[in-house]
TIMI-700491 format. One record per residue (C-alpha): residue number from 1; residue in three letters; chain; x, z, y negated. Coordinates in steps of 0.5 Angstrom, whole numbers, plus 2048, in hexadecimal, padded with zeros to 3 digits. Layout:
% residues N
PT     k     r   c    c1    c3    c2
PT   NUM   ALA   A     X     Z     Y
...
This chain:
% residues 300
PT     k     r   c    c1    c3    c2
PT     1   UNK   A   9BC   7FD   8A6
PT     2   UNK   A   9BA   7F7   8AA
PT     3   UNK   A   9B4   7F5   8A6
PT     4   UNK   A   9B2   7EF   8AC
PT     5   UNK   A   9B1   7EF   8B2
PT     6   UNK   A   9B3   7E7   8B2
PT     7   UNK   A   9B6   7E4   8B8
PT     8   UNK   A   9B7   7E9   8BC
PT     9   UNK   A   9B8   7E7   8C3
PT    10   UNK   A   9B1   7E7   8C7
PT    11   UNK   A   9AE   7EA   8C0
PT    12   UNK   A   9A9   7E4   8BF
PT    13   UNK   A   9A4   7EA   8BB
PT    14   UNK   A   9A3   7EB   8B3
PT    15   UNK   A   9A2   7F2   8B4
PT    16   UNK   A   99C   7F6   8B0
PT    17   UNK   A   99C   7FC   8AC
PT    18   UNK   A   999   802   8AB
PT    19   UNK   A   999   807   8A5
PT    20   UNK   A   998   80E   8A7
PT    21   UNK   A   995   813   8A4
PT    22   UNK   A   99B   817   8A2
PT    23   UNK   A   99D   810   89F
PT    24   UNK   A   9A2   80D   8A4
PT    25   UNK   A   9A1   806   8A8
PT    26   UNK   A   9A2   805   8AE
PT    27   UNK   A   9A3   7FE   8B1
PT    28   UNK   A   9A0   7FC   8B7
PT    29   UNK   A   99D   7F6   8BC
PT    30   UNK   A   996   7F4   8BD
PT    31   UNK   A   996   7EF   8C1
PT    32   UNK   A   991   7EB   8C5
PT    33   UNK   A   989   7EC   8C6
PT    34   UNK   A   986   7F0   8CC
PT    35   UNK   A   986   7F6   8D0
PT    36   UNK   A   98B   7FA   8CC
PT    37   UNK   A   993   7FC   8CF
PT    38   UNK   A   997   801   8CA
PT    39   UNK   A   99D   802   8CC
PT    40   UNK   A   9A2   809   8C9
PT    41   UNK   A   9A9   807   8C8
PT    42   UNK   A   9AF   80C   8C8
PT    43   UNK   A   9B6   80E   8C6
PT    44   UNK   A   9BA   809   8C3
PT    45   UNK   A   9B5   804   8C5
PT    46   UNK   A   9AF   801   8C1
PT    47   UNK   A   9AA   7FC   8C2
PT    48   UNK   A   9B0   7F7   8C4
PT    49   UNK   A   9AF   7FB   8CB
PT    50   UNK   A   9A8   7F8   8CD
PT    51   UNK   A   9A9   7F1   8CA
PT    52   UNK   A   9A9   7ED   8D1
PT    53   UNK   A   9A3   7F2   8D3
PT    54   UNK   A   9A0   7F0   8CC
PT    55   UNK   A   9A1   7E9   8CD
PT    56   UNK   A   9A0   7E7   8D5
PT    57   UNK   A   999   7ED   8D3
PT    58   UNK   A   996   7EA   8CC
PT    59   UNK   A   992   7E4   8CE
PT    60   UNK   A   98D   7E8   8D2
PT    61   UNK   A   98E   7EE   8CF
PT    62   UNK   A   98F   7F3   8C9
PT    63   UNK   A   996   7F5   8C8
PT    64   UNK   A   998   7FB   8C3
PT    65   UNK   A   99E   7FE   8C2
PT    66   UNK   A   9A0   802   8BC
PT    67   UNK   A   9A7   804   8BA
PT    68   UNK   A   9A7   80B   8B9
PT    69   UNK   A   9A9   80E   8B2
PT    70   UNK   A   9B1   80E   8B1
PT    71   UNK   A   9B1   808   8B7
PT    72   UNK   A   9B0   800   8B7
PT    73   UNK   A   9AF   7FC   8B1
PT    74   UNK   A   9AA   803   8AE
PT    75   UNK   A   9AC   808   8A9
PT    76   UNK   A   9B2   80C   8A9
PT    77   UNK   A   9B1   812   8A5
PT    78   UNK   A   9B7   816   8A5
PT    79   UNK   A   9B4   81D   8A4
PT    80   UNK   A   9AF   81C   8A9
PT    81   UNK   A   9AE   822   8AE
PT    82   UNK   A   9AE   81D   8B4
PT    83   UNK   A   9AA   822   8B9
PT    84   UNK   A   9A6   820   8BF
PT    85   UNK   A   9A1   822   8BC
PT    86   UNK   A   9A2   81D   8B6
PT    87   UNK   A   9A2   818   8BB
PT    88   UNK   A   99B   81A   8BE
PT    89   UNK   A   998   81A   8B8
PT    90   UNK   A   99A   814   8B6
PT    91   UNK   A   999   810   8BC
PT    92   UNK   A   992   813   8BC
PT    93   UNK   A   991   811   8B4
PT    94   UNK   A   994   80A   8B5
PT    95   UNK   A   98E   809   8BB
PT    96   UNK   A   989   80C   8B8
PT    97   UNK   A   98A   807   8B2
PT    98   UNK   A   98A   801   8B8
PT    99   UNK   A   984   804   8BB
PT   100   UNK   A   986   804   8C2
PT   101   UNK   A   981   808   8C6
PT   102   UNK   A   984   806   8CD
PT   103   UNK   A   98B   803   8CF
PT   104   UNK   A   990   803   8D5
PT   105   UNK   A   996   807   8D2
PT   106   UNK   A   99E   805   8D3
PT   107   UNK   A   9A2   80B   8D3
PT   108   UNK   A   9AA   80B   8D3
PT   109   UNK   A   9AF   810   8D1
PT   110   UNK   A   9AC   814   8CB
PT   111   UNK   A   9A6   80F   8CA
PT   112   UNK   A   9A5   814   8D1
PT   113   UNK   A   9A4   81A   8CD
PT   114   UNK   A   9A0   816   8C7
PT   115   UNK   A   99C   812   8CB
PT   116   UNK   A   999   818   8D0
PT   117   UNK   A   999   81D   8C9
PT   118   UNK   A   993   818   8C7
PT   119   UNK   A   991   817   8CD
PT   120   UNK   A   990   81E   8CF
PT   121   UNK   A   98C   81F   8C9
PT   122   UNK   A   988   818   8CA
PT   123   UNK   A   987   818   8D1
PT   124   UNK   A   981   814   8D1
PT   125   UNK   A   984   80E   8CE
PT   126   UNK   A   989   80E   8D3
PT   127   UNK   A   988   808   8D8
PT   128   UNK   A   98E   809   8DD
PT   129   UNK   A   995   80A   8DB
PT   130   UNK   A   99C   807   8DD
PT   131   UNK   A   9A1   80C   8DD
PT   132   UNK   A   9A9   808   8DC
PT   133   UNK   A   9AE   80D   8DC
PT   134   UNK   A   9AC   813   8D9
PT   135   UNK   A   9AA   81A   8D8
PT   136   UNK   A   9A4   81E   8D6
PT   137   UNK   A   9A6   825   8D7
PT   138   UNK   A   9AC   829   8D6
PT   139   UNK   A   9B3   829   8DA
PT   140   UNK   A   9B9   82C   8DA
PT   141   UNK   A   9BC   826   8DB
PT   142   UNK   A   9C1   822   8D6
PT   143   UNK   A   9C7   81E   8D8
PT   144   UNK   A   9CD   821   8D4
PT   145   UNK   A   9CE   81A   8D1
PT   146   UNK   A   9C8   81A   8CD
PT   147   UNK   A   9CA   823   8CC
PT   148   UNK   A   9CE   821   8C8
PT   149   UNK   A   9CB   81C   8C3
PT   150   UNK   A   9C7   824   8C1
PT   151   UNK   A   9CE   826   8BF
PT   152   UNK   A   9CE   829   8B9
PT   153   UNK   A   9D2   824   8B4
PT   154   UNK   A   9D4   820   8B9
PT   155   UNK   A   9CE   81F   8BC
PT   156   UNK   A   9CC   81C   8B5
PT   157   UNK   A   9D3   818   8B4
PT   158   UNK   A   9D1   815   8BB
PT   159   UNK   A   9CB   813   8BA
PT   160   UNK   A   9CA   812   8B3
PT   161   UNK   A   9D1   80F   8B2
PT   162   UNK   A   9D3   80C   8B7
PT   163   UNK   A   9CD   809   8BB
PT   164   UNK   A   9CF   80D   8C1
PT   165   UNK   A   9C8   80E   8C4
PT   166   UNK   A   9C4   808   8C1
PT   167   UNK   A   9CA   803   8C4
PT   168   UNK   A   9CC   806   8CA
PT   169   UNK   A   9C5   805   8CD
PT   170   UNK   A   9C7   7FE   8CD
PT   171   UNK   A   9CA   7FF   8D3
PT   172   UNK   A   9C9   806   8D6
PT   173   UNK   A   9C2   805   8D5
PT   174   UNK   A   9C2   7FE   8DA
PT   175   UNK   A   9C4   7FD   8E0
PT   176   UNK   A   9C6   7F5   8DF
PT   177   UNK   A   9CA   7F3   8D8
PT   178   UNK   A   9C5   7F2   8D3
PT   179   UNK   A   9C5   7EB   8CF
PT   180   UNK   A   9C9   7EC   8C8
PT   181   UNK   A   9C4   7E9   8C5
PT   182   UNK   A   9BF   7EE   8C9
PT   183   UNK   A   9C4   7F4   8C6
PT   184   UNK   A   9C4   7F1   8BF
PT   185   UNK   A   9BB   7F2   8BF
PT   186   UNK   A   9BC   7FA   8C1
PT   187   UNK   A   9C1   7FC   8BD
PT   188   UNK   A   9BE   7F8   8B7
PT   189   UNK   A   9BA   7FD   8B4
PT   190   UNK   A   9C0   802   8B5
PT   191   UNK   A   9C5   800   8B1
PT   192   UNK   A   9C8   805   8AC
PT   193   UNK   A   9C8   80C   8AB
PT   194   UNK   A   9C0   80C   8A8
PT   195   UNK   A   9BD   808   8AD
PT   196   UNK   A   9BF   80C   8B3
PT   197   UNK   A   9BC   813   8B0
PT   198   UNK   A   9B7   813   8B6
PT   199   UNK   A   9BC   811   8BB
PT   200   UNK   A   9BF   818   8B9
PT   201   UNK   A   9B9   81C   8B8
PT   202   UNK   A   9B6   81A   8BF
PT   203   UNK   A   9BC   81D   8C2
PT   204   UNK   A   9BD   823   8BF
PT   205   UNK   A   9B4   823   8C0
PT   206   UNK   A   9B5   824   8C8
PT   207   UNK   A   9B3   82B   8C9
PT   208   UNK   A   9B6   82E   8CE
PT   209   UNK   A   9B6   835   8CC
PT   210   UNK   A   9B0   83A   8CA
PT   211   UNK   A   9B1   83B   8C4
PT   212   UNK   A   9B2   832   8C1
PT   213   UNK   A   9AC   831   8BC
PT   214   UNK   A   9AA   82B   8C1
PT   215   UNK   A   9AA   830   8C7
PT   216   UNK   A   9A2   832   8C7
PT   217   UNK   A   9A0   82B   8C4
PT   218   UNK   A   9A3   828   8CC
PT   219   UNK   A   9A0   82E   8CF
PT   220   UNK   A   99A   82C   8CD
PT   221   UNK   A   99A   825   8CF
PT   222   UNK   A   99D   828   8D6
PT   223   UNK   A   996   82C   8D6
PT   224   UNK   A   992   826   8D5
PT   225   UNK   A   995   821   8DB
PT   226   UNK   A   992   824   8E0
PT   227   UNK   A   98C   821   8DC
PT   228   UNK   A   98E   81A   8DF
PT   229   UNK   A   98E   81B   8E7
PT   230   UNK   A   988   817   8E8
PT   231   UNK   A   98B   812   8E3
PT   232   UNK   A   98D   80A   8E5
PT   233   UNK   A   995   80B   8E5
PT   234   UNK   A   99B   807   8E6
PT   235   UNK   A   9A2   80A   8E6
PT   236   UNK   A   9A8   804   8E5
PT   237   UNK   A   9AE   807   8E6
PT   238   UNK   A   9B5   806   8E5
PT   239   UNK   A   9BA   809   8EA
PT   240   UNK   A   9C0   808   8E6
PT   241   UNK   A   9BE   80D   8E0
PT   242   UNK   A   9C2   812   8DF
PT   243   UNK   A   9BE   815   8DA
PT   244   UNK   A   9B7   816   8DD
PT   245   UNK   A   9BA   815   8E5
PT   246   UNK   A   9B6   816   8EB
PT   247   UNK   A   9B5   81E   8EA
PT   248   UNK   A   9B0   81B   8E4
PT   249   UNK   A   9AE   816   8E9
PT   250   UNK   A   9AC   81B   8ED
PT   251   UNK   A   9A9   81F   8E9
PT   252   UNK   A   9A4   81A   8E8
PT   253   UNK   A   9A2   818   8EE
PT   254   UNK   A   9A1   81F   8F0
PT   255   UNK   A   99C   820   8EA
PT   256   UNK   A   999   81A   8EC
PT   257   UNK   A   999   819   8F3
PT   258   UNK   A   993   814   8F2
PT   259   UNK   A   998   80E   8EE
PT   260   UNK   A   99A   808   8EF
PT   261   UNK   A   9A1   808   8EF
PT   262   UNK   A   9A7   803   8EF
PT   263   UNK   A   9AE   805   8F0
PT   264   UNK   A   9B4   800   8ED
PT   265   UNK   A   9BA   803   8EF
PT   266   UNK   A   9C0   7FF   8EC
PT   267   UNK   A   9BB   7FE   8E5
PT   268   UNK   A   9BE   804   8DF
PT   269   UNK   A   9BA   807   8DB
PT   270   UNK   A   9B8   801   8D7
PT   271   UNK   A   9B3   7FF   8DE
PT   272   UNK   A   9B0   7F9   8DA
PT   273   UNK   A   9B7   7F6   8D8
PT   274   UNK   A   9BB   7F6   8DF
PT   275   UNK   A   9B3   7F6   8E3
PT   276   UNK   A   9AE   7F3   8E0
PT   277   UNK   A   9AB   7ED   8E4
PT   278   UNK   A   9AB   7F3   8E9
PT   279   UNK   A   9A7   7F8   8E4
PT   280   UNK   A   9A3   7F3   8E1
PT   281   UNK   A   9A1   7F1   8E9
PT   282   UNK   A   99D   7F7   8EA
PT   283   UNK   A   99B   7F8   8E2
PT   284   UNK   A   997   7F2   8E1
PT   285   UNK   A   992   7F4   8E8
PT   286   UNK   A   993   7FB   8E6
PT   287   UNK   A   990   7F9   8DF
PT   288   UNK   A   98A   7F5   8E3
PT   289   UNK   A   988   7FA   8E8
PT   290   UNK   A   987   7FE   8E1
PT   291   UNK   A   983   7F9   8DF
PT   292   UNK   A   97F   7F7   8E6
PT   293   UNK   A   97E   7FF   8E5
PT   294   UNK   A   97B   800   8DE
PT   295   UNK   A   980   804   8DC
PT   296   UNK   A   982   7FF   8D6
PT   297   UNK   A   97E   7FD   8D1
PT   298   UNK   A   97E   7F7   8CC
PT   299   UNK   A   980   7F8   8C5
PT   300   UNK   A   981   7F4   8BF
């Protein structure tokens, strides 16, 4: 396992850890003091995906971003369940712990379903939300290329041996060619069969028929997004993504009319890789008017 986050690219941070209750640490950064921003990485990435939002929103702000279980520089337990659901608790425990009553979320990919999992059962401590190419709700929708990594077999051989998730979302993921260096900090953490359990799980976990263990734990998080219409959003979205592509956009849009949204449309599914002066254009004002509005509060 890589034991250090240490010069990586664009990675300035000495992560934290958190031990959970079952005893796995998950990693995470803590940046920063004021109105606290939480921001939910996806699959394959990790807390390296917000590193530039950390480091351009940190002096005026709280920024934590947890590496889930499996992902990151957190514990990578191979006999894990790995579930939504597992994700969510979690999620939930590690905030609990950092007592964070009231924060703008940052959602992308599976951070989408984690996040919303929490915010839905704490709706009270949700200021507004920034929603980066994601979803909260079900879909049949799955691209071949990604079908396949659920293979039985090859699947594992795929992802777990060859890399061929984590690595080729270098540059399926981006619509400009990602720097080595930056590839080097997302792969890090992913570099050998043990350390890429999660990245498997996390594709074998999208539920997609009624019967998948993580099926009622997503419909429940579904149920609670109407919760939010009310609530300050902002929806960045990357118009190259062939995963979460223009139907997830949509779906977004048509949930919640009231959001701001900022298509990008040569920006891939990393948005914040191929458009982030433009994202982070609308997030910071977005994260102001939450506060000219009350709807964040200060914490430690």
């Amino acid at each position: 396992m890589v034991c250090s986050p240490a010069g990586l690219a664009e990675y300035p941070f000495t992560p934290k850890t958190f031990q959970l209750t079952d005893g796995h640490r998950l990693s995470y950064l803590d940046e920063g003091k004021g109105p606290a921003v939480v921001m939910v990485h996806g699959n394959p990435s990790w807390s390296y995906l917000y590193r530039n939002l950390v480091t351009a929103l940190s002096p005026d702000h709280r920024c934590i971003v947890p590496d889930h279980l499996g992902c990151g520089f957190s514990d990578k337990p191979q006999g894990y369940p790995y579930r939504l659901e597992n994700h969510i608790e979690n999620f939930t425990e590690l905030l609990d712990s950092l007592d964070v009553e009231r924060c703008v979320l940052v959602v992308h990919d599976w951070g989408g379903a984690i996040g919303m999992g929490w915010a839905g059962q704490h709706p009270e401590r949700v200021a507004g939300l920034v929603v980066l190419n994601t979803a909260a709700f079900h879909s049949e929708l799955i691209p071949q290329r990604i079908a396949i990594c659920r293979w039985p077999l090859l699947g594992t051989l795929l992802v777990r041996g060859l890399n061929g998730f984590a690595q080729p979302a270098t540059f399926m993921a981006v619509g400009k060619k990602m720097e080595p260096e930056v590839k080097e900090g997302f792969l890090a953490p992913y570099d050998s069969w043990a350390n890429r359990v999660a990245v498997h799980r996390f594709v074998l976990d999208i539920p997609l028929e009624p019967n998948h263990p993580s099926w009622d734990t997503l419909s429940q998080v579904e149920a609670s997004l109407e919760q939010f219409a009310e609530k300050p959003m902002l929806i960045c979205w990357g118009g190259k993504d062939f995963c979460f592509n223009d139907q997830f956009y949509a779906e977004w849009r048509r949930r919640f009319p009231a959001a701001q949204c900022h298509y990008f449309s040569e920006a891939g599914h990393y948005v914040l890789e191929d458009a982030l002066p433009e994202v982070f254009e609308q997030v910071r004002p977005f994260l102001a008017s939450c506060l000219h509005n009350g709807e964040i509060g200060l914490t430690p």
